[in-house]
DOFIRO-605032 format. One record per residue (C-alpha): residue number from 1; x, y, z; residue in one letter. Coordinates in pm, 1 decimal, always signed. Layout:
<pts>
(NUM, (X, Y, Z), "A");
...
</pts>
This chain:
<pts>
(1, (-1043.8, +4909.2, +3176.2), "X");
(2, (-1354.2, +4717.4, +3117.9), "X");
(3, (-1299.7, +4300.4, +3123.7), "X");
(4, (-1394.4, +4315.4, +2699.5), "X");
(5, (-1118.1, +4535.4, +2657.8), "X");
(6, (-873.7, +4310.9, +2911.5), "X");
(7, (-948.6, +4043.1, +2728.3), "X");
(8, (-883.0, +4209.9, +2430.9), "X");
(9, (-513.7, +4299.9, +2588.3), "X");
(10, (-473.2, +3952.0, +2694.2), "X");
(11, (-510.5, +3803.2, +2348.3), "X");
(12, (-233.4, +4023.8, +2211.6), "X");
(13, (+136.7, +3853.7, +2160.0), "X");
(14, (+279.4, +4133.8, +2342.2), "X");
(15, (+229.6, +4336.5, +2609.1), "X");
(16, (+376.1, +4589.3, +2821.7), "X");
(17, (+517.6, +4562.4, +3207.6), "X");
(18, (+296.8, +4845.9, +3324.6), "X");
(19, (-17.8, +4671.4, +3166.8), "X");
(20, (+27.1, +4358.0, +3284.5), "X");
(21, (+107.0, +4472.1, +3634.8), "X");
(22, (-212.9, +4665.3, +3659.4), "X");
(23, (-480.4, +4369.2, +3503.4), "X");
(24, (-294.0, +4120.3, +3762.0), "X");
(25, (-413.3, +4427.5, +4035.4), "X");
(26, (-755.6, +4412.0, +3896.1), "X");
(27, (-972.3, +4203.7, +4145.3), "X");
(28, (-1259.9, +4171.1, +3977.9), "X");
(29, (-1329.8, +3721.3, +3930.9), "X");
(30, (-1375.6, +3834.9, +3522.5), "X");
(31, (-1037.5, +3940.3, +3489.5), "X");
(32, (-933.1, +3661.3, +3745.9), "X");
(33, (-1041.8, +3411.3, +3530.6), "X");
(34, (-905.9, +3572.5, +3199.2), "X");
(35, (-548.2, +3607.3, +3402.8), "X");
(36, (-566.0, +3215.9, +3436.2), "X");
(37, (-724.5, +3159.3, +3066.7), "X");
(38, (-412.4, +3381.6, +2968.9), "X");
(39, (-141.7, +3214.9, +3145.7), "X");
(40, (-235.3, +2891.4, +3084.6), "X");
(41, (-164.5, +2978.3, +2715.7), "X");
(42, (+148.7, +3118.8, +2775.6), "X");
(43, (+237.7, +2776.6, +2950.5), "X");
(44, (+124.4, +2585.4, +2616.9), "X");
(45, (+330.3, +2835.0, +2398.4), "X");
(46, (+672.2, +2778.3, +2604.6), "X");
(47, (+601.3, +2426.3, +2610.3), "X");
(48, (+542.7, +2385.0, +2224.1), "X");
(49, (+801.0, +2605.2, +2147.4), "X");
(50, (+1034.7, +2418.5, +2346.4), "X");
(51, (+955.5, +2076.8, +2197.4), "X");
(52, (+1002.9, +2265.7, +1862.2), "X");
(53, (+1377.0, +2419.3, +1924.7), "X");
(54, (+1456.9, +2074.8, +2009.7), "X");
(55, (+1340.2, +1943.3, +1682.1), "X");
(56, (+1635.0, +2196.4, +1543.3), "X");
(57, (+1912.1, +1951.9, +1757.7), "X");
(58, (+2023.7, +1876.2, +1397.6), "X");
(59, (+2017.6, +2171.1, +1237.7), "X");
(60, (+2188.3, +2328.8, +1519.8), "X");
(61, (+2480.5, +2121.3, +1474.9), "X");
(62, (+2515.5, +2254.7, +1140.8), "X");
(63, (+2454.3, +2617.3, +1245.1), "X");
(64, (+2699.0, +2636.7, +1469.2), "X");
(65, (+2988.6, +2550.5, +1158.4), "X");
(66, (+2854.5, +2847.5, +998.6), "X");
(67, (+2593.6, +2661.9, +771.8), "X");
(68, (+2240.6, +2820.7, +804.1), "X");
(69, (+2125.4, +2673.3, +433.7), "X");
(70, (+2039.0, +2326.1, +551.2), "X");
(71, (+1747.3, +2167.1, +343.1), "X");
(72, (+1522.6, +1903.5, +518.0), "X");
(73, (+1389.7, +1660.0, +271.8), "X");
(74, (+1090.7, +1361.5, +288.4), "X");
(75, (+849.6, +1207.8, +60.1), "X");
(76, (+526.4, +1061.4, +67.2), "X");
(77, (+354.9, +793.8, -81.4), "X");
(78, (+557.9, +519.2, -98.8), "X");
(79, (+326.7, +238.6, -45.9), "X");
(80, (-2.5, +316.6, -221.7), "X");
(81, (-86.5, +90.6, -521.6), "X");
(82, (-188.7, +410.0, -742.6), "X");
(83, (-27.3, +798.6, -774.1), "X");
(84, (+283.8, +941.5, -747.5), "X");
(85, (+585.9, +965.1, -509.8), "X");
(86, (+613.6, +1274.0, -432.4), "X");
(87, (+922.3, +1423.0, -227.0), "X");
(88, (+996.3, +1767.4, -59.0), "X");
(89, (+1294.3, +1945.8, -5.8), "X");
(90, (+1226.4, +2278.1, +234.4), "X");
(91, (+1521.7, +2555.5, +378.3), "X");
(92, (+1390.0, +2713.0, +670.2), "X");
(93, (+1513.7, +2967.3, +849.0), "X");
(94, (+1717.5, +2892.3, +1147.2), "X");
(95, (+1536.3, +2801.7, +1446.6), "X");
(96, (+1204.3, +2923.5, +1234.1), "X");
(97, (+865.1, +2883.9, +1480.5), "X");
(98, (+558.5, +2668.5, +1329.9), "X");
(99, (+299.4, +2586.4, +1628.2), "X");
(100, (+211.5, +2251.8, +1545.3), "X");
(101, (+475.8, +2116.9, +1337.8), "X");
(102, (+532.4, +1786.5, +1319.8), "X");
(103, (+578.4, +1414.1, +1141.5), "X");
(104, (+238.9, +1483.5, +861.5), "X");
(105, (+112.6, +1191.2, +976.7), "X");
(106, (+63.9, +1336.6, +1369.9), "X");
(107, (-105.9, +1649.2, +1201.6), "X");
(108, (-452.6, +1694.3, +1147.0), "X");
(109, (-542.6, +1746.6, +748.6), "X");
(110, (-673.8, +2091.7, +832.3), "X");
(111, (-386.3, +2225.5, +1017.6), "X");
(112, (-173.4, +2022.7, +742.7), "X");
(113, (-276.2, +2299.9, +475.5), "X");
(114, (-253.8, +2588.4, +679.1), "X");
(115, (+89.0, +2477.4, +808.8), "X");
(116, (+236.5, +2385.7, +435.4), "X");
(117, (+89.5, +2752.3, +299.1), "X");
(118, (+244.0, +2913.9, +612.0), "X");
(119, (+585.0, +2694.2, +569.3), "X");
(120, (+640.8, +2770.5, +160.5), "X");
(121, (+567.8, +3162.6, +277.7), "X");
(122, (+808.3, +3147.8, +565.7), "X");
(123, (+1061.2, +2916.6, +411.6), "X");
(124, (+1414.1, +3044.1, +234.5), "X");
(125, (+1346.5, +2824.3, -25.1), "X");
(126, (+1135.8, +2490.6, -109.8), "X");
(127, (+1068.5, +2218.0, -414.9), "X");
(128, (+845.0, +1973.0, -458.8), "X");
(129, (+897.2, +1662.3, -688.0), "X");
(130, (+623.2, +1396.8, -774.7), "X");
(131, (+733.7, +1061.5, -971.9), "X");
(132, (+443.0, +910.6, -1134.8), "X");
(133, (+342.1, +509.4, -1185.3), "X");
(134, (+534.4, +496.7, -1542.9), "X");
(135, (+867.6, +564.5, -1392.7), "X");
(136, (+826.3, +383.1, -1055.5), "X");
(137, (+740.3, +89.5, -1250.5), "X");
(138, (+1001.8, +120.5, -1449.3), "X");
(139, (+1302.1, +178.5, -1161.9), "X");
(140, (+1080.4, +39.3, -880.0), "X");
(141, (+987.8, +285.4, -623.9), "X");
(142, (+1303.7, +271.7, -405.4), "X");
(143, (+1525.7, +421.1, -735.5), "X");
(144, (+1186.3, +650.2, -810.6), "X");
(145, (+1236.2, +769.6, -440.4), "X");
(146, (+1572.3, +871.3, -480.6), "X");
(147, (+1544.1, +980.5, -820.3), "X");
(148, (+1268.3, +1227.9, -688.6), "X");
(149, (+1525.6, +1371.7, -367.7), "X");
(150, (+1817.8, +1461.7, -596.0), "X");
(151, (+1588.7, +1632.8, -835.2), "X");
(152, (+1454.6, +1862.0, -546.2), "X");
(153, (+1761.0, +1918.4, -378.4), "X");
(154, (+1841.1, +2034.6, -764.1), "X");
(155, (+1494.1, +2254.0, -791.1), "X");
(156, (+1581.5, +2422.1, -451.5), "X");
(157, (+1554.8, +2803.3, -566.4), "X");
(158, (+1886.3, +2854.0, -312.3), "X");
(159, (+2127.1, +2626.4, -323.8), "X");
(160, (+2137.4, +2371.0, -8.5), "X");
(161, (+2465.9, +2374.4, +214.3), "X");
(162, (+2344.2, +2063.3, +387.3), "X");
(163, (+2117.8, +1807.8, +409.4), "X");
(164, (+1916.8, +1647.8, +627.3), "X");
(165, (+1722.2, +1324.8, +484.1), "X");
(166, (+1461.0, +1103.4, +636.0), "X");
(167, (+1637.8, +771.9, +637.4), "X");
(168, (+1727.4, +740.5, +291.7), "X");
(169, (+2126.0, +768.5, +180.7), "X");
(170, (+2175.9, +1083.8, -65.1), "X");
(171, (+2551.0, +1105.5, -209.1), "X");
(172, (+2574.9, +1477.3, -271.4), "X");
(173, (+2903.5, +1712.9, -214.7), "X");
(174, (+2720.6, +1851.0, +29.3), "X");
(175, (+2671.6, +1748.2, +389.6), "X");
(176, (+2426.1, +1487.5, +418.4), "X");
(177, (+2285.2, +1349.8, +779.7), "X");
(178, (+2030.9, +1072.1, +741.2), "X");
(179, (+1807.1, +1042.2, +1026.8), "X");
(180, (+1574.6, +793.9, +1107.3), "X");
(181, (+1229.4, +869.0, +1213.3), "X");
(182, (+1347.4, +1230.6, +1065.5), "X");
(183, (+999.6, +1391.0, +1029.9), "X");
(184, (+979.5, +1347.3, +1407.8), "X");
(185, (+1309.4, +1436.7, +1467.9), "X");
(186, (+1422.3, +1745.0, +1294.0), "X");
(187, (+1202.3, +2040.4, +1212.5), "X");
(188, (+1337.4, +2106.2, +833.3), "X");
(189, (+1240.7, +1713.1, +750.1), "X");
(190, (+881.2, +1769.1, +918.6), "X");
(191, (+864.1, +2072.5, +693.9), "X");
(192, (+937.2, +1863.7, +415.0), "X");
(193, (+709.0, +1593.1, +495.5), "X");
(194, (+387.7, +1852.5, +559.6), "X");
(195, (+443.2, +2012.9, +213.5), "X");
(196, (+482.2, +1693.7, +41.1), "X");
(197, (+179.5, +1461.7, +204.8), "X");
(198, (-57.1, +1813.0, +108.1), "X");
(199, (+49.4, +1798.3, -251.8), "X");
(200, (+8.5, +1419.2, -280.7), "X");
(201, (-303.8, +1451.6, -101.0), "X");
(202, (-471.4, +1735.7, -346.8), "X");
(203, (-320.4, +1541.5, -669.1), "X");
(204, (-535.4, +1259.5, -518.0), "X");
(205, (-827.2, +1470.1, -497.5), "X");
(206, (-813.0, +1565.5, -830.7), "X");
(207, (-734.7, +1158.6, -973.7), "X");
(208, (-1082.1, +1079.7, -717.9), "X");
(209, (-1265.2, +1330.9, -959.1), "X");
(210, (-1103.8, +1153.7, -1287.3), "X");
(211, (-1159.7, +825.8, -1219.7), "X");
(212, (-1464.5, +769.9, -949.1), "X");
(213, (-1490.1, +456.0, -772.3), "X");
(214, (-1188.2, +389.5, -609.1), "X");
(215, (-1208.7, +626.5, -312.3), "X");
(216, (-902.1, +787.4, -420.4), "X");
(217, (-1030.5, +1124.6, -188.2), "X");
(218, (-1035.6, +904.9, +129.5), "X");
(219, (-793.8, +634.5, +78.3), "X");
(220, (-516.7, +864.8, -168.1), "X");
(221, (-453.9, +549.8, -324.7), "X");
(222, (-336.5, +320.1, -60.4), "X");
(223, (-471.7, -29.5, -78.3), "X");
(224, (-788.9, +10.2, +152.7), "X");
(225, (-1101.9, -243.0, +65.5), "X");
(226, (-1277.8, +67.9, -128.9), "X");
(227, (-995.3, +90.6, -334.3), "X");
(228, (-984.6, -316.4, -406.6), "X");
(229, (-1304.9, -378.0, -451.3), "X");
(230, (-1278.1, +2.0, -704.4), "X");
(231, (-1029.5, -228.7, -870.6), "X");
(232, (-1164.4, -551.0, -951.9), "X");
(233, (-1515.9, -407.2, -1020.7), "X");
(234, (-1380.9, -150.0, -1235.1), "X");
(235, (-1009.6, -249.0, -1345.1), "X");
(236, (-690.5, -107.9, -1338.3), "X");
(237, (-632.2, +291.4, -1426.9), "X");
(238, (-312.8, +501.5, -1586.1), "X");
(239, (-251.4, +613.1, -1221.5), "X");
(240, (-200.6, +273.6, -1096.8), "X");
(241, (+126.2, +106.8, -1011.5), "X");
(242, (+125.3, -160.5, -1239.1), "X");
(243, (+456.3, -332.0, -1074.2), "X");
(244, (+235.8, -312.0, -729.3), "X");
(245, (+3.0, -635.7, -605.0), "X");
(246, (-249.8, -659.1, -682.5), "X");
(247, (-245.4, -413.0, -967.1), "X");
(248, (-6.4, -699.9, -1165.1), "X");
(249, (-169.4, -1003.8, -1093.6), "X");
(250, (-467.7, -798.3, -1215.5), "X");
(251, (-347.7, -716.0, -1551.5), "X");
(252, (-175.2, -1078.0, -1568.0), "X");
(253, (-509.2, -1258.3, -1497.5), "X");
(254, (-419.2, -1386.2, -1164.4), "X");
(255, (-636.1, -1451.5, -854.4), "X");
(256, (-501.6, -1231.4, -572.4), "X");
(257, (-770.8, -1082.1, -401.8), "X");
(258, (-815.9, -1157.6, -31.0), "X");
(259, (-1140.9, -1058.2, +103.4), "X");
</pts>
């Protein structure tokens, strides 16, 4: 075999015995060095797929009582002054394999998208549910939170037979285990929180083309200088939180701004 077509063999997710037997034979420092390359990834594999089954400790418990349907669920966007909360609810299949997956917010945006597409392909079932600035104002955004995780444990295409929650309490007749720190804790709720934060993240995209000068693109709405200096230069907007500071004292006249 010539090294381009060992390497070639090495980069393959299987391969046979009798192969492998014969490149670790070959002496040549090429293949030497591609035999190191090669099991160095292997190393990296078993050690991110072991960090990953333990992010199913959870689940597991649930699997072993015969329940396989367990949804994860998180949201997103909580704090900015402007957008939605938006929550996810995502089935996955037991013990399911995503290199990479993790808490959003320890992901890198680019992997982010390619792990939600790859996660609502894979998945048994998911649902995403944005509340907008009209009903967190009018519940505040702890009942708009909620609000937004019973409707997407409702929109689940299969119906959940447990729940796991990121630190919020859900009364359903279902199981329900609230966790905290759950997007770093339990695969299903880092699921959740992936698919969420890359909706929220492209409706913000889209509100930073509709209303320029905020930054919405960079700062998806959060209260970052851009975005307050956006908001006294160019006032308030319908995707603002109007119940949030310094959004009210804006509309009610009042000095807030701290440079």
């Amino acid at each position: 075999m010539t090294i381009a077509e060992i390497k070639e063999i090495l980069a393959q997710e299987e391969i046979s015995e009798s192969t492998m037997n014969l490149i670790l034979q070959d002496e040549r420092k090429g293949v030497q060095k591609l035999v190191v390359s090669y099991m160095k990834r292997i190393e990296r594999d078993t050690q991110e797929r072991l960090r990953l089954e333990s992010m199913y400790e959870t689940e597991s418990v649930f699997y072993k009582k015969g329940i396989s349907l367990v949804a994860g669920i998180d949201e997103v966007g909580r704090g900015p002054l402007a957008g939605p909360v938006t929550v996810a609810a995502v089935i996955l299949k037991p013990h399911a394999f995503f290199p990479g997956l993790n808490d959003s917010k320890k992901v890198k945006p680019s992997h982010r998208v390619k792990l939600a597409e790859i996660i609502k392909q894979q998945a048994i079932a998911y649902s995403i549910v944005s509340v907008f600035p009209e009903e967190i104002d009018s519940l505040n955004i702890y009942g708009a939170t909620l609000t937004a995780m019973y409707q997407a444990v409702k929109e689940l295409q299969v119906k959940a037979e447990a729940v796991i929650v990121d630190a919020m309490p859900l009364h359903l007749s279902i199981p329900v285990e609230s966790l905290i720190h759950g997007d770093e804790k339990s695969a299903s709720v880092a699921a959740a929180s992936i698919i969420a934060k890359v909706h929220r993240d492209q409706l913000m995209d889209v509100y930073d083309k509709k209303y320029p000068g905020y930054g919405f693109k960079n700062n998806k709405g959060y209260g970052t200088k851009e975005h307050l200096e956006g908001l006294y230069r160019l006032g308030i907007t319908p995707i603002h939180r109007k119940s949030f500071e310094p959004v009210k004292s804006i509309i009610t006249g009042k000095e807030y701004y701290n440079k």
